[in-house]
N, C-alpha and C positions, 0 to 999 in steps of 0.2 A: 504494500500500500504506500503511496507517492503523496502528502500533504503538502500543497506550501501556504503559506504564510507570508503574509505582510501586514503592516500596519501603516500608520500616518500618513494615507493619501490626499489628506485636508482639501478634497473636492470642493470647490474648482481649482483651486491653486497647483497640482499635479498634472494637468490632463495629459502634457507633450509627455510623460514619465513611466505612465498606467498601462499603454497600449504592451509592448513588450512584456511586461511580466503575463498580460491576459495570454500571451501568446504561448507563454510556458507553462500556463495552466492549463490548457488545454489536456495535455496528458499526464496531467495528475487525477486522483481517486477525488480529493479535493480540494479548495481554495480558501483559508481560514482570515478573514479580514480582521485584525486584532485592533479596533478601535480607529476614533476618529477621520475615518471613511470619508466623510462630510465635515468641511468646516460650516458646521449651523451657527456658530460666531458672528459668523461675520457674513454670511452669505443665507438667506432663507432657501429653503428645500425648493420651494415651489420656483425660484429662479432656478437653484442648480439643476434640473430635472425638467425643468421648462423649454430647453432649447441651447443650442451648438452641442461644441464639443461634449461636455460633462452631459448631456443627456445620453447623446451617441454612447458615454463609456457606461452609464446607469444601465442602459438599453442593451449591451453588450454581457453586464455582469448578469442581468437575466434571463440574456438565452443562455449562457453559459450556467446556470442552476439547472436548466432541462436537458444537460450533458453529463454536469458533474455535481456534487456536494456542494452550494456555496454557502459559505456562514458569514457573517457578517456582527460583529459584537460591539455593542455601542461605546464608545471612549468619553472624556470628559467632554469632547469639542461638538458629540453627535448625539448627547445622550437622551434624548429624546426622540429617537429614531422609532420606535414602535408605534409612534403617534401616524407612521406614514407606511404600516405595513403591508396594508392593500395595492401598497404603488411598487413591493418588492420581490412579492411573490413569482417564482417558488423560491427565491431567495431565502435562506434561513436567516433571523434576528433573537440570539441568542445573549446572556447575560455575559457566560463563559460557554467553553466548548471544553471537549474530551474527545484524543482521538488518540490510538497507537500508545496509549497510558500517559498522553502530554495533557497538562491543561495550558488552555488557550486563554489568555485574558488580555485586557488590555493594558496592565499598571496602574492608571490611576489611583488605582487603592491602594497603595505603597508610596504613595506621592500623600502628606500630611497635610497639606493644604487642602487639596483636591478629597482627600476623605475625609475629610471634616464638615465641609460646605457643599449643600447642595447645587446642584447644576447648574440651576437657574439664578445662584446668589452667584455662583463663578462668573456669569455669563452678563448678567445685569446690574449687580447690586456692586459686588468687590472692586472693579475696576473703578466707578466713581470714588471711592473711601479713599483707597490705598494704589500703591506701583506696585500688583499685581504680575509679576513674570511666571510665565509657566518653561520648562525646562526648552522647548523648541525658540523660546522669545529671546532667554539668556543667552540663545546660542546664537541665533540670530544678528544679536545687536554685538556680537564680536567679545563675549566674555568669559571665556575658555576658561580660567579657573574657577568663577565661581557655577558654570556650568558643570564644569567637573566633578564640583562638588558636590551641586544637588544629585545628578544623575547617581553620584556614588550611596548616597543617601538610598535611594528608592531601590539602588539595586540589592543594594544591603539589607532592605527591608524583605525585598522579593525572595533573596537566597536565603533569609529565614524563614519564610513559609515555605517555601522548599523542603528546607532542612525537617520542618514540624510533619508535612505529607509524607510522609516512606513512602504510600504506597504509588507514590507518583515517577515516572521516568524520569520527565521532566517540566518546566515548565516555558511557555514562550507568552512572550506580550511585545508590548511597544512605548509610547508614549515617551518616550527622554530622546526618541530620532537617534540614538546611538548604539548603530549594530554592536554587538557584543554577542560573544561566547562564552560560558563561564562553565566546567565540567571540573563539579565537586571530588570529592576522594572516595566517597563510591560510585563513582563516574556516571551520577545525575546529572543535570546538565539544564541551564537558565540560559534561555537566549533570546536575546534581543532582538529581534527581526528589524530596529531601525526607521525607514519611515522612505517614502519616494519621493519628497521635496527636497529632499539635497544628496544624501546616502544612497538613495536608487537602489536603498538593499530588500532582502529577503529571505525566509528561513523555509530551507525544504527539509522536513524530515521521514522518511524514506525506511519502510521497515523496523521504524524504532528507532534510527540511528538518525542526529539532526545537526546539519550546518548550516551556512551564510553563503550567500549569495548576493552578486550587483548584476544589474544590466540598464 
């Protein structure tokens, strides 16, 4: 069995990005979208799925559910994605996934900020109060150490719940945009699948066994 995985396509902002990986899914078992799929931020649904490109790739990710598995799991930036499940089907919209004994999530919830505050305070309320950065913004605006250091945070947090799951292979998610590998000392294995706005990565894992990938 052939999974892959990506995350942080932040549609519309990906589109030139998306195409190629759809093309690698193709012959995979399935296609696991670990969050933030959609930037619903900054962009409403009913435009990104309205017309050009980003509808083309919407339109794409659901003939490709009547080929293959598609799951899709809503992230901090999407997480109101169930409210438009009629428009996805047979697309799956899932909280987490389970597949080959990986859990699939998106982060968020290792991120202190982000699980503290509901969506809609993230998305509405927090950025008028406070300078609000989320791990893609610090990285963005060119702050490589204390980006480093939040990502290190949430990963740390992640290979703790790892660590508490035994019965888990592995686990993969997204949301810090920074591919990563990480395979524990009983050769568990956390990984980052990264994000397609700058990294162009992705994580296939194949028989139980799982790496990184760009295109």
């Amino acid at each position: 069995m052939k999974t892959i995985a990506s995350s942080d396509w932040h549609l519309p902002f990906s589109n030139s990005t998306v195409w190629a990986l759809l093309e690698r899914a193709q012959d995979a078992s399935e296609l696991v979208l670990c969050g933030d799929t959609y930037d619903l931020m900054k962009v409403p649904m009913e435009e990104i799925i309205g017309g050009g490109e980003s509808k083309q790739i919407h339109d794409r990710l659901r003939k490709l559910a009547e080929e293959i598995t598609v799951v899709i799991i809503p992230g901090n930036h999407d997480g109101e994605l169930n409210r438009y499940s009629a428009q996805f089907a047979p697309i799956h919209i899932f909280p987490q996934h389970r597949s080959q004994g990986f859990k699939f999530t998106h982060g968020h919830e290792f991120d202190l900020m982000c699980r503290s505050l509901p969506w809609k305070v993230l998305q509405f309320i927090l950025p008028k109060i406070v300078r609000w950065e989320t791990p893609a913004a610090i990285k963005n605006v060119g702050k490589p150490e204390k980006y480093h250091r939040l990502v290190g945070i949430i990963h740390g947090f992640a290979l703790a719940h790892l660590a508490d799951k035994k019965y888990l292979k592995g686990l993969v998610m997204g949301h810090t945009h920074l591919p990563l590998k990480v395979e524990m000392e009983d050769s568990r294995v956390l990984l980052d699948v990264g994000d397609r706005v700058d990294s162009r990565s992705f994580g296939i894992i194949e028989d139980g066994k799982a790496s990184l990938e760009r295109s």
